[in-house]
N, C-alpha and C positions, 0 to 999 in steps of 0.2 A: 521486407524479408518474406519470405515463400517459405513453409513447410509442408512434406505430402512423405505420405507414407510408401514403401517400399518393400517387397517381398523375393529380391532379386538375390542372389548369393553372394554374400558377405564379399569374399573375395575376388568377384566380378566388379565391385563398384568401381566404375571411371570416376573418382571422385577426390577430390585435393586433400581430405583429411577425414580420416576413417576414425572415428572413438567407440573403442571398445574396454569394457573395466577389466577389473580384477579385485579380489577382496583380498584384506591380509589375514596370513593363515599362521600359522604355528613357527614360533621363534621367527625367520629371517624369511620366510618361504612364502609365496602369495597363491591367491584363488582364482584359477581363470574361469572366466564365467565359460558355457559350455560358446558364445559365441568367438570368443577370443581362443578357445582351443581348438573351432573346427578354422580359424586363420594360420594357428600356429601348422596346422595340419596343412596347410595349402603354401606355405612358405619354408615348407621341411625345417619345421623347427628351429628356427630363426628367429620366433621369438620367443621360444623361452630362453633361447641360449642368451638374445640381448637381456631378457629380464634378470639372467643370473650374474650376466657380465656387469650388469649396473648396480648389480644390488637391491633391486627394484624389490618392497617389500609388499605393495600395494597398502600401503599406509591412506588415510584420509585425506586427500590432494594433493596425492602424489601422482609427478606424471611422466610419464617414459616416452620419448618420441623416436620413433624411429623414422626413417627416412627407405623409399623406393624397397619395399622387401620384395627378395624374387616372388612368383606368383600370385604376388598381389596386384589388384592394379588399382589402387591407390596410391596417391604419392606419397602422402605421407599417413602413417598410421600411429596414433595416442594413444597408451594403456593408461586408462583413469584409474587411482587406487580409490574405493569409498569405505576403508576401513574393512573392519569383522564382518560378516556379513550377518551373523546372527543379532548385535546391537542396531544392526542399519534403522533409521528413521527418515521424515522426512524432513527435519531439519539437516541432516549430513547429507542428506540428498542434493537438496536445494546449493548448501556450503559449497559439495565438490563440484558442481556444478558451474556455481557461479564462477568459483576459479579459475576451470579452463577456458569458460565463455572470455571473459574480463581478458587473458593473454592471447586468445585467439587471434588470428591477423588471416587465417585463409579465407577466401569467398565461399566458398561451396563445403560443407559439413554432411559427412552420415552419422550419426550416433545409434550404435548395436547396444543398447540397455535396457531389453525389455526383462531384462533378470534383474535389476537391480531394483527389487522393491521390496520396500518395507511392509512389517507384517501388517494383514488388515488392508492393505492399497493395492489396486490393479496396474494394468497396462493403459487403462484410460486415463489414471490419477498421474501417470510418469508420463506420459506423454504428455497431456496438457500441461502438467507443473514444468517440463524439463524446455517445452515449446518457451510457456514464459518467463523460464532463467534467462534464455538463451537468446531470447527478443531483446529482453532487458539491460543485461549482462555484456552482450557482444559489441553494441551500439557505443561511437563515441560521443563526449560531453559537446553539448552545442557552448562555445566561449565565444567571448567578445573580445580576444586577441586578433590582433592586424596579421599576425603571422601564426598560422599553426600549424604543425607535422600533420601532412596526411598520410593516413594510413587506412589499408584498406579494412572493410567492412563485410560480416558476413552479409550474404544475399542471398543464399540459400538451405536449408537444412533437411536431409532426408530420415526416415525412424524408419530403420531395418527393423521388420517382424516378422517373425516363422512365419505368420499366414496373415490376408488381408481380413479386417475388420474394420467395419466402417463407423462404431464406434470414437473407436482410436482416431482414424482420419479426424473427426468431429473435433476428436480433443485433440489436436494440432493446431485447426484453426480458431479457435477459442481458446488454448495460451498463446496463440500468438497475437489475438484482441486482448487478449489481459497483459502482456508482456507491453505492446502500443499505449496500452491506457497508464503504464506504468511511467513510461517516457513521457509521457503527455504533461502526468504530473512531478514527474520529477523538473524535467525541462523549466516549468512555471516557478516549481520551488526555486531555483537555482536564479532567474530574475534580478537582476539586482531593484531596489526598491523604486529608485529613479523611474525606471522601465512598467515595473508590475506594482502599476497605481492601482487602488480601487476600479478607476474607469475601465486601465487597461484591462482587469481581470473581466469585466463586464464585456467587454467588445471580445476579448479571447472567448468567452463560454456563447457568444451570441456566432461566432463563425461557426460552434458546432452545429449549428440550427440551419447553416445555409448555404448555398451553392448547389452543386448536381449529387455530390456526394453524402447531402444531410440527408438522417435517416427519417423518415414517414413515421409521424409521431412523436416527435423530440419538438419540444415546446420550450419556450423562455419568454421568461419577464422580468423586466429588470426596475426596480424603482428607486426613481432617482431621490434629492435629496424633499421634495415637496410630498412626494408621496411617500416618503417616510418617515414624514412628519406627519403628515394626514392619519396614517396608520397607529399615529400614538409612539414611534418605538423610544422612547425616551432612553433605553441604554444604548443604542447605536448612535445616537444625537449625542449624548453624552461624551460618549471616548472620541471622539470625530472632532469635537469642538475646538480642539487645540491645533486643529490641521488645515491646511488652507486647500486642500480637496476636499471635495464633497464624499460623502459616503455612497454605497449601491446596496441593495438588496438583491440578488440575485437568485430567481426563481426556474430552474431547469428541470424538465419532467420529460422521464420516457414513459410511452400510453402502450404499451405490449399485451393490456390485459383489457377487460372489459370497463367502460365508465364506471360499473358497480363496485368493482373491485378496489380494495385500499389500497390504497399506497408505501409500498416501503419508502421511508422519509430518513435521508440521512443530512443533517445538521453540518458543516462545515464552519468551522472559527476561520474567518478572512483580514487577519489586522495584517496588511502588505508591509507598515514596517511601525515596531513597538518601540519607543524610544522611552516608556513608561509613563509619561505623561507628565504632570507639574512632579509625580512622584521617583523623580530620574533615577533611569538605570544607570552601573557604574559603565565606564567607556568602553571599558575591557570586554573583547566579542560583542559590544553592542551591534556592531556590524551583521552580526549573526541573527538580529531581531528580522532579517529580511523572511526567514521560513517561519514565522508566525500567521500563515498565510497558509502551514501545509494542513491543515484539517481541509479548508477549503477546496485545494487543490484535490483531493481525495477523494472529497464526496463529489464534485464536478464530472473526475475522470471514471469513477463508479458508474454515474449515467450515460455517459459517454459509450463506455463499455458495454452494457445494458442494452442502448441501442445498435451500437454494432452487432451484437450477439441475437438479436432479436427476441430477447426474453420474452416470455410470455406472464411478464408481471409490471406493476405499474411502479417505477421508480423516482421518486421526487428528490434533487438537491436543494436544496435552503442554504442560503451562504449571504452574511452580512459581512459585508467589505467595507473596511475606513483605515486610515491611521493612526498612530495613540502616541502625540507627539504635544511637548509642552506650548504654549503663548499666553498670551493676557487674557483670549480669551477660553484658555482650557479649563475644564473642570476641575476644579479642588478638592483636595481633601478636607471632608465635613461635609461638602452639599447633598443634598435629596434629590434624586432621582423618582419620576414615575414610570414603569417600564411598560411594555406594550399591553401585559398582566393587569395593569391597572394596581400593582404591587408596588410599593417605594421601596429602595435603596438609599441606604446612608453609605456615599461612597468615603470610606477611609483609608485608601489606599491606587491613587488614580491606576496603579501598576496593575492591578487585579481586573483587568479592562476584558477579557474574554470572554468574561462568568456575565457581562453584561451584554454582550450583542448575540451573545447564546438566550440569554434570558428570552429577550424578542422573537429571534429566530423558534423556542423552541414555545412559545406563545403560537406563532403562524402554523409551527407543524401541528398545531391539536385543531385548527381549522379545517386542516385537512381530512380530521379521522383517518389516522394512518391504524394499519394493521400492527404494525410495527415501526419504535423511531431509534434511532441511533445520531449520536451528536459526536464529531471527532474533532478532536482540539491541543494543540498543544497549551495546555493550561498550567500547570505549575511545575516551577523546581521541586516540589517537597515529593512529585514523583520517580524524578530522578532520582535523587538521594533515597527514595526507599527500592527502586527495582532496576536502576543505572538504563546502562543503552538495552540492554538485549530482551525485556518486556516494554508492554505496554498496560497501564493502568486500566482495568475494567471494573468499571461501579454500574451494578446492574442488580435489583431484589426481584428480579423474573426468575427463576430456577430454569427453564426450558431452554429460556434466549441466552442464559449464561454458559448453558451447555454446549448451547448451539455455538457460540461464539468462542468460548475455548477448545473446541473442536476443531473449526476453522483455523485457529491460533496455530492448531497441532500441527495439520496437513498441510497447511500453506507456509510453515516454518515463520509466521509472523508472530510469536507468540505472543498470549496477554495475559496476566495475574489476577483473580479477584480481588478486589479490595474493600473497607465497608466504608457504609455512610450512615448517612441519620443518626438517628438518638441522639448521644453527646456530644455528636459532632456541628447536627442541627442546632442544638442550643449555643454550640458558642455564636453562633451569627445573630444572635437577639442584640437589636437594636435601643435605645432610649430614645433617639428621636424618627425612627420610620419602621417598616414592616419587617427588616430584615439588614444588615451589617453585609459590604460586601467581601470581607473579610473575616478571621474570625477572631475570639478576644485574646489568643495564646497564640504565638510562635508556635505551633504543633499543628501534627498531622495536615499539613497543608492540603494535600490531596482529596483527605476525604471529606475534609469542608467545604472547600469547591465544589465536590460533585452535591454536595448537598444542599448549596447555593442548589444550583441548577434542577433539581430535583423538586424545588419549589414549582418548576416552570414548565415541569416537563407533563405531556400530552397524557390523558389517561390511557395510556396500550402499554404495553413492553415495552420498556425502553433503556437504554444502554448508554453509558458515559463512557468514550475510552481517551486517558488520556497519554499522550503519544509527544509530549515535553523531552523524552530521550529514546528517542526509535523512530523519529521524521525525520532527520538528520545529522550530521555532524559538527560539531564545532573549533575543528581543531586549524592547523592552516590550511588544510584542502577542505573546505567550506561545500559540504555536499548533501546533496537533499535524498533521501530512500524511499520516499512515496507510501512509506509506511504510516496508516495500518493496509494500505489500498488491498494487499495479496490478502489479507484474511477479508474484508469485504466481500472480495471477487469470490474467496473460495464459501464462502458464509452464503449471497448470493444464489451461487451456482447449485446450491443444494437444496437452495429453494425452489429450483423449478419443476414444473408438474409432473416433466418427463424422466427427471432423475439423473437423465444420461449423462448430462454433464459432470456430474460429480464426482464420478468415480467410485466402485465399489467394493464390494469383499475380493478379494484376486485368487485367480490359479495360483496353488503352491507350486511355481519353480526353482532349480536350483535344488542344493543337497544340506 
C-alpha cells in the first residue's frame, strides 16, 4: 500500500472513494468539517441535502455513502461521523477509523481529515496514526482455507492538506511501517501452532535479516538448544522439557545508533503453544493457547519497524521460544529450578511457565546494559479479570518510563493501567525449599505477583512489565490476534527519537 500526501482540491480528486467527516452537533443536526462544506459547495448542496434525507447525525461510526455527486469527481464520496467534536480523542479517532478501514472494498482512497484532531495532537500525529489504522485495518486475514472470497484491497491512500508539509508526508510513510509491522505481527499471532514452532518463529525473524531488502544493521542470533544450555537458562530448559521440539532464543537488534549507545531492550514471552504443562489447562479455548507467542511477535515486529524507519537508536528484541506441553519427561510440580540468575525456582505450578523464560531472557537483557528494558507477555488471567480486554497491565516503579508509557497508551489508543507490585506481593513468593515460589501462596492478585516474580530478574535501568493476557487477542469463535501492545511501543519509540519529528506535536487549533 502507497500513501503521499496531496494538496490538490478536494473536489478535483479522480479518485474511487473520497472520506470526508463530520462531527455530531446539537439534537439530530451534524458538523461538517470546513473540508466536507467546501464539497458540499461544489456539488450544490447535495450533500447536505443527502445528510438530512438519511438522517445522518454524524454520530461516532457513522457513515453516509454517497454515490457519483455532480461536480465531484469522485465516485464515490463517505461522510465519516467521529462524534462531538469537543470530546474527540484519540482513541475515537483510531475506533472511527478503523471502522471504515475494516468495510472498505475500494482500491484507491483520499481521506480530507486534517480537522479531525484531538486536543494536544497535530496534523503529523493524524497522519501517521490514520496511515497506520488504515495499513492495518483495510488488509485481509491471510487463512489456510482452500477456498476464499477475494475481495479487493486498498492499494493506495492520498491525505488531502490545505498546503504541502513535508513533515506530514514523513508521517505517512512511517504509519505505514508501523501499520506493516502490525500485520507482520498479527499474521504470526494467527499461526496455528503446528506451523509457528519455536524453529519456525526463529527461521521467520532470521528472513528479516536477509535478502536485498534486509536493512544495513539488523542483526540476529539465534541459540539453539546446546547454547542454551551452555548459557545456564534453566527456565526455558525447564517449560520446554515436556515438548519434543527444541527450544530457541532468539536474539534481533537494530544498530541505528552508535556502538556506545544503550540499547532499548524489549523482552518478548515466545511459548508458540501453552497446553500448561503436567499442570493441564481445561480443554475449553485451549486452542487459543496458540497466541501465547504474541509478546514475542511484538517485540520482533518493534525491531523490524525500527529498522525499516531507520531510527537513530539501538533496538534489541530478546525473545525465548519453546512449548509448555505435558510428557514423562516435563517438569513437575515441586522441582527446583536454577535459572540463568543463578536464582532457584520452586516450580509449583508448571502453568505459570512465562514468568520463567522471562526470568532468563530478562537475565541476558542486563548484559546488555540496556538504557531502557520493557518485557511484553501475556502472562496472567488475574489480569484479565482486573482490567478485561480494553487495557493492558503496566508494572513499572520508574515514574518517568511510566509516564512515558501511559502517554504512548493515550495517543496510540492502545491503552495500559498501572498496577502495583512488590511489598506483599513479593512475600508471597517466599519459598521453603529455593530462592523464590513461582507462584504465590494465595489465589489473589495474580498479576502483581508475577510482575514481581519478574522483578527479581529484571536489569538495573527502567524497566517495564506490561501484561497484555486480554488485549493481544480474542478468544471468542473468530479466534484473532491485535498485535497489541505493538501501537503503544511504536508510538512510545517514536518519541524517542533525537529529531522529535516523528511524534507528533502540540497542533494548530482548527475547526470552531
Amino acid at each position: 500500500m502507497q500513501f503521499s500526501l496531496t494538496t490538490q482540491s478536494i473536489e478535483t480528486l479522480n479518485v474511487h472513494t473520497l472520506v470526508v467527516a463530520a462531527f455530531k452537533g446539537r439534537g439530530s443536526a451534524c458538523e461538517l468539517t470546513e473540508a466536507a462544506q467546501q464539497l458540499d459547495a461544489a456539488c450544490d448542496k447535495r450533500l447536505c441535502e443527502a445528510i438530512a434525507d438519511e438522517g445522518f447525525a454524524g454520530r461516532t461510526g457513522e457513515i453516509l455513502v454517497l454515490h457519483r455527486l455532480a461536480g465531484v469527481a469522485a465516485r464515490r464520496v463517505v461522510v465519516l461521523g467521529f462524534g462531538e467534536r469537543k470530546t474527540l480523542d484519540a482513541a475515537r479517532f483510531v475506533k472511527t477509523l478503523t471502522g471504515w478501514a475494516a468495510k472498505n472494498r475500494a482500491p484507491q482512497a483520499a481521506l480530507a481529515l486534517t480537522e479531525v484532531l484531538p486536543d494536544g495532537l497535530d496534523e503529523v500525529w493524524a497522519a501517521r496514526t490514520a496511515a497506520r489504522v488504515v495499513t492495518f485495518s483495510s488488509s485481509r486475514p491471510v487463512l489456510l482455507k482452500t477456498e476464499r472470497e477475494k475481495t479487493p484491497e486498498l492499494d493506495s491512500c492520498l491525505w488531502v492538506a490545505p498546503e504541502r508539509n513535508d513533515d506530514v508526508a514523513r508521517a505517512l510513510e512511517t504509519g505505514r511501517i508501523c501499520g506493516q509491522a502490525l500485520l507482520w505481527a498479527k499474521n504470526l499471532q494467527e499461526l496455528p501452532p503446528n506451523i509457528c514452532t519455536p524453529e519456525y518463529m526463529a527461521r521467520t525473524a532470521r528472513t528479516l535479516t536477509q535478502g536485498r531488502g534486509a536493512a544495513k544493521g539488523l542483526t540476529i542470533e539465534v541459540l539453539d538448544r546446546k547454547a542454551i544450555e551452555k548459557r545456564g537458562m534453566g527456565g526455558l530448559l525447564a517449560v520446554s522439557s515436556g515438548a519434543q521440539t527444541d527450544p530457541v532464543f532468539i536474539e534481533l537488534a537494530w544498530r541505528g545508533a552508535a556502538a556506545k549507545d544503550a540499547p532499548v531492550v524489549v523482552v518478548g514471552k515466545g511459548i508458540t503453544f501453552d497446553a500448561g504443562g503436567i499442570s493441564l489447562k481445561p480443554a475449553r479455548n485451549m486452542d487459543g493457547m496458540k497466541f501465547d507467542m504474541s509478546g514475542a511477535a511484538s517485540a520482533l515486529a518493534l525491531v523490524k519497524a525500527a529498522a525499516d524507519m531507520k531510527l537513530a537508536q539501538n533496538v534489541t528484541a530478546l525473545v525465548p521460544c519453546c512449548e509448555n506441553l505435558p510428557s514423562g519427561s516435563a517438569t513437575r510440580p515441586g522441582d527446583v529450578i536454577t535459572t540463568a540468575s543463578g536464582k532457584t525456582v520452586e516450580v509449583l505450578n508448571t502453568d505459570a511457565e512465562g514468568r520463567l523464560i522471562l526470568a532468563d531472557a530478562l537475565t541476558r537483557a542486563a548484559d546488555l546494559n540496556p538504557a531502557v528494558c520493557i518485557d511484553v507477555a501475556t502472562l496472567t488471567g488475574a489480569c484479565i479479570t482486573a482490567l478485561g480486554s480494553s487495557m493492558s497491565g503496566l508494572f513499572c516503579e520508574d515514574a518517568k518510563l511510566t509516564e512515558e508509557l501511559c502517554r504512548a497508551g493515550s495517543t496510540s489508543a492502545d491503552a495500559v493501567w498501572p498496577l502495583p507490585m512488590g511489598g506483599d506481593y513479593r512475600a508471597m513468593l517466599e519459598s521453603a525449599a529455593a530462592d523464590l515460589a513461582n507462584i504465590g501462596n494465595a489465589p489473589q492478585a495474580g498479576a502483581s505477583v508475577a510482575a514481581s516474580f519478574l522483578a527479581e530478574f529484571a536489569p538495573k535501568c527502567p524497566w517495564a512489565h506490561l501484561d497484555v493476557a486480554g488485549t493481544a487477542n480474542s478468544m471468542g469463535f473468530k479466534k484473532e490476534g491485535f498485535a497489541r501492545p505493538l501501537p503503544l511501543l511504536l508510538e512510545w519509540i517514536l518519541a524517542r527519537e533525537p529529531s522529535g519529528k516523528n511524534a507528533g506535536g502540540k497542533k494548530r487549533r482548527t475547526g470552531k
